[in-house]
N, C-alpha and C positions, 0 to 999 in steps of 0.2 A: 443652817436651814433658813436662816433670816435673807438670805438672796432668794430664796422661792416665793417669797412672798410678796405680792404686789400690794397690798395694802392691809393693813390691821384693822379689821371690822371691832372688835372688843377685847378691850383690854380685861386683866384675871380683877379688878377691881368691878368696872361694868357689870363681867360675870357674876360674881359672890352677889353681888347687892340685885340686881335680877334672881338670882337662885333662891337668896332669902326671902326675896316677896312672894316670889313662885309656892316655895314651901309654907311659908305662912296663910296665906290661900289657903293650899291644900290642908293643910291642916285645921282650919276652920269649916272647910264643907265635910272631912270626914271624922269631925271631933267624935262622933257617937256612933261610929261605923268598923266595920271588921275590912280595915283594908290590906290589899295585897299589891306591891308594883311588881310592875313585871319588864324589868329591864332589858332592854334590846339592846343586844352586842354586836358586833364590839365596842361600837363608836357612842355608847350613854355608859359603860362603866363611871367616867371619869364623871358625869353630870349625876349619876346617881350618888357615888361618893363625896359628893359635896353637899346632895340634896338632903340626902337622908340626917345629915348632923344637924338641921335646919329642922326637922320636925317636933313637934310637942308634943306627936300621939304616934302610938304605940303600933309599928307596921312590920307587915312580913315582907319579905322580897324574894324574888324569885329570877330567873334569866331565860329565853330565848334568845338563840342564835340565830337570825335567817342571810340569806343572801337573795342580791339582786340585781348588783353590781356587779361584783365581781375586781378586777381591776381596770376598770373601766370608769368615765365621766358621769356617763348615763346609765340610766337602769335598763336591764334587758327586758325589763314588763311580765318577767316569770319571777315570782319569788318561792323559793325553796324553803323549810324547816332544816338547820343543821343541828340544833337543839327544842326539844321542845320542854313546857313547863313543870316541875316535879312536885308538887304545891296544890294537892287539890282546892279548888276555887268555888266548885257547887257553893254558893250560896253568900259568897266576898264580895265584895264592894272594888274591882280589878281598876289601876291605873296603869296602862302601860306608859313606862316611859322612852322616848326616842332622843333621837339624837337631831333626825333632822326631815320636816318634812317636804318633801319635792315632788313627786309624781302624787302622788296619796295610796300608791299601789299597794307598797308594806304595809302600810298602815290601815287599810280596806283587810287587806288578808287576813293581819293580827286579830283585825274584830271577828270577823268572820269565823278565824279559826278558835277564837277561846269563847266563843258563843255556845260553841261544841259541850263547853265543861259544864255549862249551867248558871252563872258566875249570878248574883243579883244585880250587879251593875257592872259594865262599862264606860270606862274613860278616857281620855287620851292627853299626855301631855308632851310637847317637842319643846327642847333649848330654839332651836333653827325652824321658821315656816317662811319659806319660798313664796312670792311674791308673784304668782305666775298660776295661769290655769291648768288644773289638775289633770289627771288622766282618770283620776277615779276622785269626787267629790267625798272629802270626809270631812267631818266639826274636829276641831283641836281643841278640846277644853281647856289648856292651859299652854299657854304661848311663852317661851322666852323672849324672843327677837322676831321679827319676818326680817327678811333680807330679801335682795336682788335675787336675781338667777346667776348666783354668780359658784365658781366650784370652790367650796371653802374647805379648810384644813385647821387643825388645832382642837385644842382641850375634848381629844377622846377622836374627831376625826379625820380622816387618813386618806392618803391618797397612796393604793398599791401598799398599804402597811405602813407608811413611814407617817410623819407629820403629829401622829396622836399625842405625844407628849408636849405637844407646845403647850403653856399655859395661856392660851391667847385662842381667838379667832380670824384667821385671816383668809384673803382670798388668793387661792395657787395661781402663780404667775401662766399662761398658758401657754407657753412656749414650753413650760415643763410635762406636759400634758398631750399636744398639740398633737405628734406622730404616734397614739394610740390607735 
């Protein structure tokens, strides 16, 4: 897999030591709160299961599945619900967490749509925020990294399903890419 890769954006050491401060954070602003994350699959499994061992207070978790991609680079600007949350929220202190923000589309939607449940707060946190103007303006309360505009693979995601398992983040060479 290490031939797809044009360049290693962050190593799993980078990662951890970001995710700790990440979660230390987060665990400071909801030391006295009833929080709920609400993990966006597939490509934050991997960033939740690292995040979650990093907290010192006491949280529920939850999953949504949407799509917007597809197996494609870009987003098609329609995002779907393939799962939705099972975890009633009326009245939780909600964090979603992502994997990566780019357009700001899913992540406009996400709010939109758990606004629905009643929740007392929203928030939003991405490992990945894209460096580039949005198609929908949204605030990322809690930032990993920005990067370029560049199509990145590794630690959770994927390009066409493959790549998720790398323990790293890197950018897909685009020639692998290229005749989609």
């Amino acid at each position: 897999m290490k031939h797809s890769i044009s360049a290693i954006l962050f190593d799993e050491n980078e990662i951890q030591t970001r995710i700790s401060d990440l979660a230390s954070q987060i665990s400071k602003d909801y030391e006295s709160k009833n929080l709920v994350i609400i993990c966006i699959l597939k490509g934050s499994f991997v960033f939740l299961a690292d995040m979650i061992r990093w907290f010192t207070i006491p949280v529920k978790i939850d999953f949504m599945a949407i799509s917007s991609y597809g197996n494609r680079t870009e987003s098609s600007g329609e995002v779907t619900i393939k799962k939705d949350i099972d975890i009633d929220i009326k009245g939780k202190d909600v964090l979603i967490l992502d994997d990566i923000v780019d357009t700001g589309i899913s992540m406009t939607f996400l709010f939109d749509h758990l606004k629905k449940y009643r929740p007392n707060s929203i928030r939003s946190c991405a490992l990945l925020v894209k460096q580039k103007p949005r198609l929908r303006e949204i605030k990322i309360d809690y930032k990993g990294f920005e990067i370029e505009d560049d199509f990145v693979i590794g630690y959770g995601l994927d390009y066409a399903e493959k790549f998720r398992n790398l323990p790293y983040i890197g950018i897909l060479k685009e020639e692998i890419y290229r005749n989609e």
